[in-house]
N, C-alpha and C positions, 0 to 999 in steps of 0.2 A: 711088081717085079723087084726082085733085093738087087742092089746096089753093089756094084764093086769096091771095096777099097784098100789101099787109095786110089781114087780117079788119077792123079797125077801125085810126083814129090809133096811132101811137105814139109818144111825144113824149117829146124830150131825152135822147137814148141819146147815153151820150159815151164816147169810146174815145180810151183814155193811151198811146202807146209812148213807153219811154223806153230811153233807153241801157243798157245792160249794160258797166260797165269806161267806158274813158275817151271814146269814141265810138259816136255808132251813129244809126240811124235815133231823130228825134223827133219827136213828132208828137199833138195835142190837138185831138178835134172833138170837137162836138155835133153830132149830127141831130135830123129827124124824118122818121118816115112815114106820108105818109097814102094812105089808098086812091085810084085813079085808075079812070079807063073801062079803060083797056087802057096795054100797054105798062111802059116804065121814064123816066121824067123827072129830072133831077138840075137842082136849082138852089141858087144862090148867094145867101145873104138879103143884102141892103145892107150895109156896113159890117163885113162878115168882118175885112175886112185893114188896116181902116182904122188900127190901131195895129202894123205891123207894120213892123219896123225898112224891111225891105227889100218891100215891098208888092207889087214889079216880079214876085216869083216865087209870090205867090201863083195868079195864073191856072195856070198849071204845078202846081202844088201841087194844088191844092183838083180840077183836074180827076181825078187819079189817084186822088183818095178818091171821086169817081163810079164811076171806072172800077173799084176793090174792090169798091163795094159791087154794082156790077148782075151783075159776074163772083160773086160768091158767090151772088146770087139765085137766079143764072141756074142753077145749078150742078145737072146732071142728079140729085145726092145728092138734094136737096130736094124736088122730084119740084112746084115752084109752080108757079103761074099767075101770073105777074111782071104787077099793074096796081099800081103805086106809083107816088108822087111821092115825092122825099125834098129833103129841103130842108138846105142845112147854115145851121145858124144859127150857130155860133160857130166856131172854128178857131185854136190858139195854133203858133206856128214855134220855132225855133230855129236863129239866125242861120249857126252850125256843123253843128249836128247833125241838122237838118234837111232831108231830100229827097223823090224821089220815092214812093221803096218804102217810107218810111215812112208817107205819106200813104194809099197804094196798101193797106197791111196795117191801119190804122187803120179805113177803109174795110170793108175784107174782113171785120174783127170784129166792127165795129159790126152789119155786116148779120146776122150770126150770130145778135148779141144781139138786135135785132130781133125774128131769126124763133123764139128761144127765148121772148120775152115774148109775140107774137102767140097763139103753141100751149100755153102753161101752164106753163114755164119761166121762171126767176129771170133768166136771162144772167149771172147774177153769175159762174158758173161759165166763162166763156168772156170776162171780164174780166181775166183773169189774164194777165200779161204773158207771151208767149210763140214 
């Protein structure tokens, strides 16, 4: 029988990429999730980007960590019942090393860690840069 999630809140899951060598995708969120009626919801808390050099690319940015985290939910592996809300509360750039796929894989792990903490796992294991 597939699983709801979230079972309950989950709050302040943050996920680090960082470069390997002299460039690379960068990329700093925090989430939350909380249970919903149905469905996947992604929203932006106030003042995400309000300190970011270049602010212009945050809408571009911050949607692609929507689009990770519902593609991981979503993901036949998981075998869920996708009713979340996830909200990103925090988000750090980096003016070089920061893009898409980096925001897009930040996303993708968060949800992991997520769905590791919902079912009785640590996430710590799937924090790991990779």
């Amino acid at each position: 029988m597939a699983a709801r999630f979230p079972p309950r809140p989950i709050r302040a899951v943050r996920e680090l990429i960082v470069p390997r060598g002299n460039c690379g995708p960068f990329a700093d969120i925090t989430l939350d999730f909380e249970p919903a009626e149905t469905g996947f919801v992604f929203e932006i808390a106030d003042g995400v980007t309000a300190d970011w050099e270049w602010p212009e690319y945050g809408p571009v940015y911050l949607e692609w960590v929507g689009t990770g985290v519902e593609e991981e939910l979503r993901h036949e592996d998981h075998g869920l019942i996708v009713a979340v809300r996830v909200i990103l509360q925090a988000a750090r750039m980096h003016p070089v090393d920061s893009r898409e796929q980096g925001f897009q894989r930040a996303g993708t792990r968060a949800a992991k860690q997520a769905i590791a903490l919902a079912f009785g796992g640590s996430g710590e294991e799937l924090g790991a840069p990779g």
